[in-house]
N, C-alpha and C positions, 0 to 999 in steps of 0.2 A: 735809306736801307729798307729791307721790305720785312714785315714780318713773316713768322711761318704759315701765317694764312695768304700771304700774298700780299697785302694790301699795305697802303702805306700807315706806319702811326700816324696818329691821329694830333701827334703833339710836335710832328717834325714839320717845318716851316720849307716846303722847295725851293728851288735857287730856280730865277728866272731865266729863259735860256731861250734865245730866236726859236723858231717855230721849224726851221729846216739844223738846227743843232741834233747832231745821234751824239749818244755814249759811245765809250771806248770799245765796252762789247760787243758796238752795232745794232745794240736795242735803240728805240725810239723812245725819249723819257715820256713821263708820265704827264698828263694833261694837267697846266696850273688849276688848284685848289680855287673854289667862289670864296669871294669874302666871309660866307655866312659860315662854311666850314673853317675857314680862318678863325673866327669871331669865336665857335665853338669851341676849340681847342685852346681859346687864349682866359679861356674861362673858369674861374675858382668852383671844383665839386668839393663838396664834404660829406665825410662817412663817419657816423659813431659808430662803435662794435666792443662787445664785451670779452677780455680777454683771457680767457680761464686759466687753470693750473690744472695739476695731475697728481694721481697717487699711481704707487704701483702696487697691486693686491697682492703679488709675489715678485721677486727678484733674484734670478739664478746667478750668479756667475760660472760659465760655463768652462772655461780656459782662457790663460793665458796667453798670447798671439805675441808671434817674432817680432811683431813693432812696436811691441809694448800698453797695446790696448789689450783689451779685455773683450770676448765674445760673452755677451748676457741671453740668456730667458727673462723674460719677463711680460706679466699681463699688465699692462696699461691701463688706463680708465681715468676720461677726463672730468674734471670735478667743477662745481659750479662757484668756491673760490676765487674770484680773478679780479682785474682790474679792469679799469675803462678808460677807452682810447679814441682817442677824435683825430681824423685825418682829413687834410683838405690838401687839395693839387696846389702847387703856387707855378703857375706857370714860365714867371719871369723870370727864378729863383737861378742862382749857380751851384746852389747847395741845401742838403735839406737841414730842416733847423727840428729838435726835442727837447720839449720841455714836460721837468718831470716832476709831480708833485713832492718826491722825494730828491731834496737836493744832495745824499750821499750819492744816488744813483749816477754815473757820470752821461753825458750824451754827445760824447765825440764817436767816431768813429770804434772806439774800445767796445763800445753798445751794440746789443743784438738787431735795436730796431733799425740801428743805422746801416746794419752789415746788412740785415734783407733786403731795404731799399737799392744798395748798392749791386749785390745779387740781384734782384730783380731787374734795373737797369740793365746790368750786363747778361741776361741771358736770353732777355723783349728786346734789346736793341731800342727801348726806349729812352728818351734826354730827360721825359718830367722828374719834377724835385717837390719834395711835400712838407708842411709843416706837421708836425705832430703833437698832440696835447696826449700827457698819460699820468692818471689818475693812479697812484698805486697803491696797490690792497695788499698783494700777496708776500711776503717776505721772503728777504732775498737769503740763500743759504739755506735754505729748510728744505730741498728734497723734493719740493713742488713744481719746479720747472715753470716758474714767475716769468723767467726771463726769455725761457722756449715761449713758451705761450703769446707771449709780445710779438717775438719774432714771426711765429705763425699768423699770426693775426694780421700784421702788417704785410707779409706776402699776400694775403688774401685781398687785406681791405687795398692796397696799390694796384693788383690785378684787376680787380671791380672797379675802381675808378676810372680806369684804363681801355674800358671795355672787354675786359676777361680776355685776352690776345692767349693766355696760359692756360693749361687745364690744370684741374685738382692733381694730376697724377704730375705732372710736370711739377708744379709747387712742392709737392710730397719727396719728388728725386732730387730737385736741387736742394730742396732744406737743407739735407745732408752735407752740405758743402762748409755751412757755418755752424751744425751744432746737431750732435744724436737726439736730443728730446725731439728738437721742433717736431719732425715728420710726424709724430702719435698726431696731434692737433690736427691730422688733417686724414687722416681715419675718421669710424663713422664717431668716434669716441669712445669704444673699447678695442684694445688690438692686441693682438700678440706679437712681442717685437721681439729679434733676435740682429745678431751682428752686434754694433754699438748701439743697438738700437734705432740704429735707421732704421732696421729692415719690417714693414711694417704690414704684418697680418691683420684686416678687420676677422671680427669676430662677435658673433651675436652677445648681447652683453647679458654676461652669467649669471647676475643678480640683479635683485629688484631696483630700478634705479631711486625708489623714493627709499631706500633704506639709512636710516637713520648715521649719522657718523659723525665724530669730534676730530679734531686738530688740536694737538697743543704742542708748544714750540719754544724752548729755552730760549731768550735773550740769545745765547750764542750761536752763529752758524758751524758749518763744517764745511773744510774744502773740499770739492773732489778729488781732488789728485791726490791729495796728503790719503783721503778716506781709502784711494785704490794701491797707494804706496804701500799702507800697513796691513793692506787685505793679505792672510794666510791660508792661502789654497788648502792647507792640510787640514783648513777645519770649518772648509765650507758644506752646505747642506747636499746630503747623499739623492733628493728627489728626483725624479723625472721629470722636466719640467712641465710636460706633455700630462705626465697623470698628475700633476697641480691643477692645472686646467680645470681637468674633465673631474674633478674632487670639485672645485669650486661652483663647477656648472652642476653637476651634480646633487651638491648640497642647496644650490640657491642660496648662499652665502659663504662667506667665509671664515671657516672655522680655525682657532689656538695654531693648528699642525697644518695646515696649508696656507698661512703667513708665513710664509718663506722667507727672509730676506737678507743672502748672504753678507751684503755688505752692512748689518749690525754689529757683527764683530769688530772689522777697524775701528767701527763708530765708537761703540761702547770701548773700548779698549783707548783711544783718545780722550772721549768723554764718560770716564763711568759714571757722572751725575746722570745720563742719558739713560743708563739700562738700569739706575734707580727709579727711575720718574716708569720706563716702562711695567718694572712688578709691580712699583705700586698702583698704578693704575690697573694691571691686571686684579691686584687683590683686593680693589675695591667688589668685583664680582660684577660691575655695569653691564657690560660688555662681550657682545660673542669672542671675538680677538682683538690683540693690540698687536701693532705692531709698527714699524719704524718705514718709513716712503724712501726711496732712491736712495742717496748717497748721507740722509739725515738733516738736519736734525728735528724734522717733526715725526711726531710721534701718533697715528691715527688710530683712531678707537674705532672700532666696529660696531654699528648695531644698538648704539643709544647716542643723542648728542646731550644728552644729561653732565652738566658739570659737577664733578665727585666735588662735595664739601672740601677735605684737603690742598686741593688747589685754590681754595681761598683763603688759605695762610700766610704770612707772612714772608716765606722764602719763597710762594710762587708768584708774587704780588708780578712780577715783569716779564710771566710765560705771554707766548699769543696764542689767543684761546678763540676758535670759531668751531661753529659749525659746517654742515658742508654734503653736498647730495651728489650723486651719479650724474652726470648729465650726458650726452647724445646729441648729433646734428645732424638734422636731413641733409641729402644729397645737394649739392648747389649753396647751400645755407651755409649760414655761421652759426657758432653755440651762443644760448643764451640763457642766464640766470636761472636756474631752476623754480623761483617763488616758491620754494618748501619749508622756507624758515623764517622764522618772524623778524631777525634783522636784517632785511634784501638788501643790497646793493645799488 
């Protein structure tokens, strides 16, 4: 089969066929492959790339939709948090194989990185199958979009290996098929996204990206679904989502009143430990704003990565405590670790 540039992959092997053999459609097939491009395609590539995560610096929910999802606002911004992923082509393979340094994570088909692989397969009309090593940092259930971030990454790094047959904007519109975060990942790194968040506006990015910022994260996750179940429209936030924005660009950071983020209320209302741990961390006074990323349960400090004395008590002995910077990626490129913080990855 041919790709959308014409040519043939690079990893399909022709069927040999007499010299005066047409196809069905009265084409003339394509001239056998040399050995040497044989030899090439039967060949192990390997790609490392580092997999980030995301906060969102506001979070609208806009309305309720007749199927049951939810249209959002919200400004994106990929963050230098992530994990690290090693991918190599296995040629021979029937099937791709992940393994993950976290054995809770499962690696069947249930898995994001296995679904992009499959995606990607089915939309390149390519057969390769890859192995996967992934190193994982980010916690899963916190609102950070650990597991989009994989996802994207691995669309990226199988197209690269692949010879790029996809473009960015191709990768960006199929995301959508297996998960609303993935597509931000593949913006320049800050976006405005609306629909479930596929829909994905780049946007110059509104604050400094070396500005300072904390993570901290209860032991416990939160489910999506459960968090959009108990979301009560009657007392979401009145803003614009539009002059969220242009406040945030405006200010060159982000201030108390323009951390937006409707879905704290299910959260905190499921978990009130959660909109405990937020005042108090606001009333230590560190910090421009606190405020809660995606669907929860971490909780981002604004504007110092200073860890407040109190979180080294006794009850917070088993928060996940990092720091964590803006990060951006050139056009063509992947994102990589900011180097802003003394414990790099």
């Amino acid at each position: 089969m041919l790709h959308r540039s014409g040519r043939q992959p690079s990893n399909v092997f022709p069927t040999r066929r007499p010299a005066h053999h047409q196809l069905a459609n009265g084409a003339r097939p394509a001239k056998r492959r040399s050995y040497v491009a044989v030899y090439a395609a039967s060949r192990t590539n390997s790609i490392k790339l580092f997999s980030p995560s995301k906060i969102n610096l506001f979070l609208r929910v806009v309305r309720r939709r007749e199927d049951g999802y939810h249209d959002l606002a919200s400004l994106f911004h990929v963050i230098d948090l992530g994990d690290e992923m090693e991918f190599s082509t296995s040629p021979y393979a029937t099937s791709d194989t992940l393994s993950c340094s976290d054995p809770t994570i499962p690696s069947d088909d249930s898995n994001l990185v296995i679904k992009a692989l499959n995606l990607y397969r089915r939309k390149t009309l390519q057969t390769m199958y890859f192995n996967v090593q992934l190193n994982k940092r980010v916690p899963h259930g916190a609102g950070l979009g650990g597991g989009s971030g994989n996802a994207a990454t691995t669309l990226y790094a199988a197209n690269r290996l692949l010879g790029s047959p996809a473009s960015n904007e191709d990768l960006l519109e199929w995301s959508g098929e297996i998960g609303s975060d993935i597509s931000v990942f593949f913006s320049n790194g800050a976006a405005y996204c609306t629909g479930r968040g596929e829909v994905v506006e780049d946007v110059a990015t509104p604050v400094p990206l070396d500005t300072p910022m904390l993570l901290v994260k209860p032991p416990v996750g939160l489910s999506t679904p459960k968090i959009f179940k108990s979301l009560d429209l009657a007392r979401r936030s009145t803003a614009d989502p539009r002059g969220l924005l242009a406040e945030i660009a405006t200010a060159k950071g982000v201030d108390q009143a323009a951390a937006v983020n409707d879905l704290e209320q299910p959260a905190f209302d499921n978990l009130p430990e959660l909109a405990a741990l937020k005042q108090r961390l606001i009333d230590t006074g560190n910090f421009r704003s606190v405020f809660m990323t995606g669907s929860g349960s971490t909780i981002v400090c604004y504007g110092s990565d200073s860890v407040p004395a109190f979180l080294k008590e006794e009850q917070y002995k088993d928060l996940f405590i990092s720091p964590a910077r803006l990060i951006t990626r050139k056009e063509g490129g992947w994102y990589t670790h900011s180097g802003l913080w003394a414990e790099q990855q």
